[in-house]
Structures are given as structure tokens and as C-alpha cells.
N, C-alpha and C positions, 0 to 999 in steps of 0.2 A: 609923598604919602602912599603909604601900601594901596592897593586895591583890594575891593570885597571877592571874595570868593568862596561860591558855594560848593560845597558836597555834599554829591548827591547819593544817598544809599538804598539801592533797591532791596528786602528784604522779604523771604517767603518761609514759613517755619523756621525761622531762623533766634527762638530764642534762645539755646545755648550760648550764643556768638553775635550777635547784634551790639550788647553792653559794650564787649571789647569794642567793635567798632567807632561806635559813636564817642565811647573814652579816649581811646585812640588821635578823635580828633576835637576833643575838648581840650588834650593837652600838648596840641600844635604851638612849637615857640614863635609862628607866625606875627609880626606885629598887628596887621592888618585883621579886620572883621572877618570872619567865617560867619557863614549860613548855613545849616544843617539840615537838610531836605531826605527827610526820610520817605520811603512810598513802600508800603504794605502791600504786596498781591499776593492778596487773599492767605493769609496766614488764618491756621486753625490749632496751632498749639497756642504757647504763652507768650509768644512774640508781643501782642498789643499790652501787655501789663508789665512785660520789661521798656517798654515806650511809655509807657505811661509816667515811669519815675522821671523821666525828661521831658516832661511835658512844656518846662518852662526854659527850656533849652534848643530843642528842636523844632520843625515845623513837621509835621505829622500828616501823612495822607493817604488812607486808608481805601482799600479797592478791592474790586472783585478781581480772580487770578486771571491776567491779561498777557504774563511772561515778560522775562526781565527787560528785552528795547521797550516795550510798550511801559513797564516801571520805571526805567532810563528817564524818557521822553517824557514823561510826568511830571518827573521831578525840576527836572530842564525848564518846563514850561513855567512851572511856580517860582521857580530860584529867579532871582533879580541879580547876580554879582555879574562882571566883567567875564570871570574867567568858570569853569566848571570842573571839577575833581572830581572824580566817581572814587567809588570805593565798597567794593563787594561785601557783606554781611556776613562774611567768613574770615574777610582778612583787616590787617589794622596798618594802620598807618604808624613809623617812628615820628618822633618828634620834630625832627630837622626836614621833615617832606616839604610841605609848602614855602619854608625858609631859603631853599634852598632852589626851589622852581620856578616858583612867581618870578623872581627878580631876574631871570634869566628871559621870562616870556617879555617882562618888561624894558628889559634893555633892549629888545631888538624886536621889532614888531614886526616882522619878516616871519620869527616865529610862530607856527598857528598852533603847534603839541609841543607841551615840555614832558618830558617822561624821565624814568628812572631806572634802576635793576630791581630786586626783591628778593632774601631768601623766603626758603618755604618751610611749613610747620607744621606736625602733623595733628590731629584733633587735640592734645595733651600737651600742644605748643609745644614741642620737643624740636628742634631745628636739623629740620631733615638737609639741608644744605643751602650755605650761606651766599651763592648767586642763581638766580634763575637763566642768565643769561648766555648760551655758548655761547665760544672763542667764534670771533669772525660776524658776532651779533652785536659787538659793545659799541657802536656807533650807529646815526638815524638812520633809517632806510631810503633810497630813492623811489619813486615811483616805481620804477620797472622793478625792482627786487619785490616790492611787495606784493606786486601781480606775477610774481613767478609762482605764488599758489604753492608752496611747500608744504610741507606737512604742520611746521613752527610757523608758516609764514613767518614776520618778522616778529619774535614772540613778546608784544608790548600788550600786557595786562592793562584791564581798565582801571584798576586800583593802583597804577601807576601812573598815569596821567591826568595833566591840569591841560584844559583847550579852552582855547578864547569861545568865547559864547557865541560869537559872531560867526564865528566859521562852521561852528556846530550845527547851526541856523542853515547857513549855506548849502551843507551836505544832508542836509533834511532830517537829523538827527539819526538815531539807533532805528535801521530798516527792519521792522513789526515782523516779515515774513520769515523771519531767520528765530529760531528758538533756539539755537546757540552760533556759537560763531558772528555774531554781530557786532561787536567789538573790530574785528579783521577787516571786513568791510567798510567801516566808518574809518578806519584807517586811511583806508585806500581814498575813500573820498576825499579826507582832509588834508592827502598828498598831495592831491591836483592843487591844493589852494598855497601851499608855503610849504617848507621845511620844520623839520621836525629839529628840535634840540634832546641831548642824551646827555645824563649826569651817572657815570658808572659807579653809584653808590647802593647797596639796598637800603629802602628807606622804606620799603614797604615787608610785612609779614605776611606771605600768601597760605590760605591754610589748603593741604592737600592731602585729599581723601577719595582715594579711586576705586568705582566700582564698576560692577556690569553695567549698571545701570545707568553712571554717568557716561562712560562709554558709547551708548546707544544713543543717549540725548546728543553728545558733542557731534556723531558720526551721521543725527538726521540733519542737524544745524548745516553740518559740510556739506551734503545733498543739493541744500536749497541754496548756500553760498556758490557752488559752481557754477549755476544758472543765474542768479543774481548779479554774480560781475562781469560775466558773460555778455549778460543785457547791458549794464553799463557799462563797458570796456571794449565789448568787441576782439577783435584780434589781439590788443594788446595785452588778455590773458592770457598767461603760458601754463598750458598743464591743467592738473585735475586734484584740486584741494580733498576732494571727498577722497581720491585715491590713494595720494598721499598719507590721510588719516586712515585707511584702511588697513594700509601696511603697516604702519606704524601700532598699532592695535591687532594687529596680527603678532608683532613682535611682543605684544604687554600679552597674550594669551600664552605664547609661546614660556612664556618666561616664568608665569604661573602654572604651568603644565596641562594647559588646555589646548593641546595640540589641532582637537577637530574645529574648535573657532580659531584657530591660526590657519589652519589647509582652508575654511570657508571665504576668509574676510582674506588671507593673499592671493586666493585665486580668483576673485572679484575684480582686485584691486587690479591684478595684470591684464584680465579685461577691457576694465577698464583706460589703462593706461599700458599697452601691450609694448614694449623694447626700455622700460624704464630700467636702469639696471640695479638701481636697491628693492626694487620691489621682485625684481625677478630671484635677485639674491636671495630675498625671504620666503620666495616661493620653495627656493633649493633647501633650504633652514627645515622649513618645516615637513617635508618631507623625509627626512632625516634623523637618525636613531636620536634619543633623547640629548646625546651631547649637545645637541642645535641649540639647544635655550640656553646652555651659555653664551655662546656665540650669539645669540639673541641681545643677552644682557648686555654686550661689548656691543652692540648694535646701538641697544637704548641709551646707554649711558653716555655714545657719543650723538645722540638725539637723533642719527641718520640726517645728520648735515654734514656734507664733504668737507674736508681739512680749508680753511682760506690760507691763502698767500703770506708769507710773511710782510710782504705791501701791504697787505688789508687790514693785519697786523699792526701793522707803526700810522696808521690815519691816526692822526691826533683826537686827543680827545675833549669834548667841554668841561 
């Protein structure tokens, strides 16, 4: 017999894109029960009147804005199933996701995250490219990889993973202090507990829409992540996530031709993290006649994650 499984969607302004969502997972070819755990914080467009037409479908639970762990965590506490899917209010799920994952968490109980790949879409669902995942990424993380603090850390979306509820519980759920980046963390926790299972399919549609402004939000989240795993980790953290993201965002200004937030945010970042040698690189980039932001481009597009091994290459895959 399948097991229940809830997901959970955390949801702010989000009427445009919520419908897709919760469509997305009303038509899971899942055999098993879904529960649909929606959690409002604090929406003030038309969000609560596209929830509404589902009234009879979902479970609905409406809040003052508390930020998406604290919407997470909500949702978590209400849901009753076995296993938990998150799934962000921007992006949707295919068909074959739960089919395809469940059954993997269930064969082997060693597993505590089943996860997947993703393309990405841009607001007009136009499919900006059909893996989210670089080369040297298409298999689970170990612990120590994922406390190398990289800029992608190991780049597993929420809206690609189902976690045993139990382990959820364990790691104390989505850590309130973090306003972004709290996803990466819960990671790391759920490291310590089992292994992670990887199915290199995208089965999920992430929708990607970048601004200054999300920019800002991701780069205070990274702030409070470095002290965050720091406190729980200790020396077993390597490096500086926040600086990481600095550079790397030093490279997205570079590239849009905002030279003086690339000289600001790479010279931070080498501060902060002084002999790193991509970020010193971006330092050289950006001071540099405008050619740099191609080279910039050839930066991002290989995410600034160094080549792996043809070893790392041929790991088998689930």
C-alpha cells in the first residue's frame, strides 16, 4: 500500500502562480493519498480567493507574514502523512514526481531525502533550461560536501524533495532565523541522520525570476547561514557561504552591466574570504574594461564550480 503524503506549500502574494501549483499536484499519477497543506503568510493580493476555489481540496491556513521556515513549519505541524514534499508557490510539480520518489524512500529506509533534478521557467513558463543541476552535482551529497559552504552548496530545491516526517522532526524543522537559505541548512541537518537518494530526472518546474531585490533577500539569508552552521557544526564548516554568494552576485551584476555592485559585493567577498581563488578572479573581472562580463557570463554559466573528475563522473546513478 502507498503511503500518505503531504505537501506542503508555503504561499505569499502569490496569486498569479499558486493555481499552477496546487494543479500541479492534484494531478500527481501518485497511487497513494496526498494532503495538501497550504499556509498563507500574510498574503494581501488575490491569493486567499484563488484558495478559495479549493476549498474542498486543500487544507487552508491562513497567518500573519512570519516568512517562508516559519510557513514551512506550519504546514509540517498540521500535515499528518509519513512522508513531507514541499513545493514553493512559484513552481509546479510533473506528473511522475511522487511516483517516482516515494517508492525509492520506501524500499530502503536508510533513506531520510528522496530528491530530484528540475528545469527552470521563466514567469510566461517559457523553459529557460531543462536541468538545474551542474555536472559533478547529479548524485546525493555527503555530509562533508555539504558543509563545504559553496556558493550552490549542493543545489537541492525544496520543491524537489519528499523527507520522512520523522527526520524532519529530528532536525527541528525549517530554522525561523534564516529568511532565506533555510532550505541548505535543513539539509545539512538531515545529513547527519541518513543518506540522501537522487533520481536525475526533472520532475519538477522551477520558476526563475531575478532581481535586485531577490538578490538582497538570498545574500541576508547567507549572513545568518554562516553563523547558524557554524553554531551547529563547528570546525566541520569549511569556508563562508555568505562569501561565496557574494561573488557570485558580483558576477550576475557584472553581467547586467552594473560594474559598481560587482567592485562592491567582490571586494567584500575577498574580505571576507581573502586567498579564495574564484573570487579573487572576479575581483580581477571586475576591475577590468567592459570585455569582463563576458567572461563573467562563462563564469556563471559554469556556476563557478570547478570541473569534477571523470571518477565523479561515472558514480552510478539511482
Amino acid at each position: 500500500m502507498n503511503p500518505r503524503v503531504s505537501a506542503l506549500i508555503p504561499v505569499r502574494n502569490g496569486a498569479a502562480t499558486i493555481g499552477r501549483a496546487i494543479d500541479s499536484v492534484l494531478a500527481q499519477r501518485y497511487a497513494g493519498e496526498i494532503e495538501i497543506v497550504v499556509v498563507d503568510d500574510g498574503s494581501d493580493d488575490g491569493t486567499a480567493a484563488v484558495l478559495e476555489r479549493y476549498r474542498s481540496r486543500i487544507m487552508m491556513l491562513p497567518g500573519p507574514r512570519r516568512g517562508v521556515s516559519a510557513a514551512r513549519n506550519t504546514g509540517a505541524r498540521a500535515a499528518t502523512a509519513k512522508y513531507l514534499a514541499f513545493l514553493d508557490a512559484d513552481d509546479a510539480w510533473l506528473p511522475e514526481k511522487l511516483d517516482r520518489i516515494v517508492p525509492l524512500l520506501e524500499s530502503n529506509h536508510e533513506y531520510v531525502v528522496g530528491y530530484h533534478d528540475a528545469m527552470e521557467i521563466d514567469r510566461a513558463g517559457k523553459v529557460l533550461r531543462t536541468r538545474y543541476h551542474p555536472v559533478g552535482h547529479t548524485r546525493p551529497p555527503t555530509l562533508k560536501e555539504l558543509l563545504g559552504l559553496r556558493w550552490a552548496g549542493w543545489p537541492i530545491l525544496p520543491s524537489n524533495v519528499v523527507m520522512c516526517r520523522d527526520v524532519y522532526a529530528l532536525c527541528g524543522g525549517f530554522d525561523e532565523r534564516l529568511v532565506s537559505c533555510e532550505d541548505i541548512f535543513l539539509w545539512m541537518c538531515a545529513r547527519e541522520h541518513g543518506p540522501f537518494v537522487y533520481v536525475p530526472e526533472s520532475l519538477t518546474m522551477r520558476q526563475f525570476a531575478p532581481s535586485v531585490e531577490r538578490e538582497e533577500w538570498y545574500l541576508e539569508g547567507a549572513r545568518i547561514l554562516d553563523r547558524v552552521v557554524r553554531e551547529r557544526f563547528g570546525r566541520r564548516a569549511r569556508g563562508s557561504y555568505f562569501a561565496e554568494l557574494l561573488a557570485y552576485e558580483s558576477a550576475r551584476a557584472l553581467r547586467r552591466g552594473d560594474r559598481k555592485t560587482a567592485i562592491a559585493r567582490v571586494r567584500r567577498a575577498t574580505m571576507m574570504a581573502p586567498g579564495n581563488p574564484r573570487i579573487l578572479a572576479l575581483l580581477a573581472l571586475s576591475i577590468l574594461p567592459p570585455f569582463a562580463i563576458r567572461a563573467a557570463g562563462r563564469l556563471m554559466k559554469r556556476q563557478l564550480i570547478p570541473a569534477q573528475s571523470e571518477k565523479m563522473a561515472r558514480i552510478p546513478q539511482v
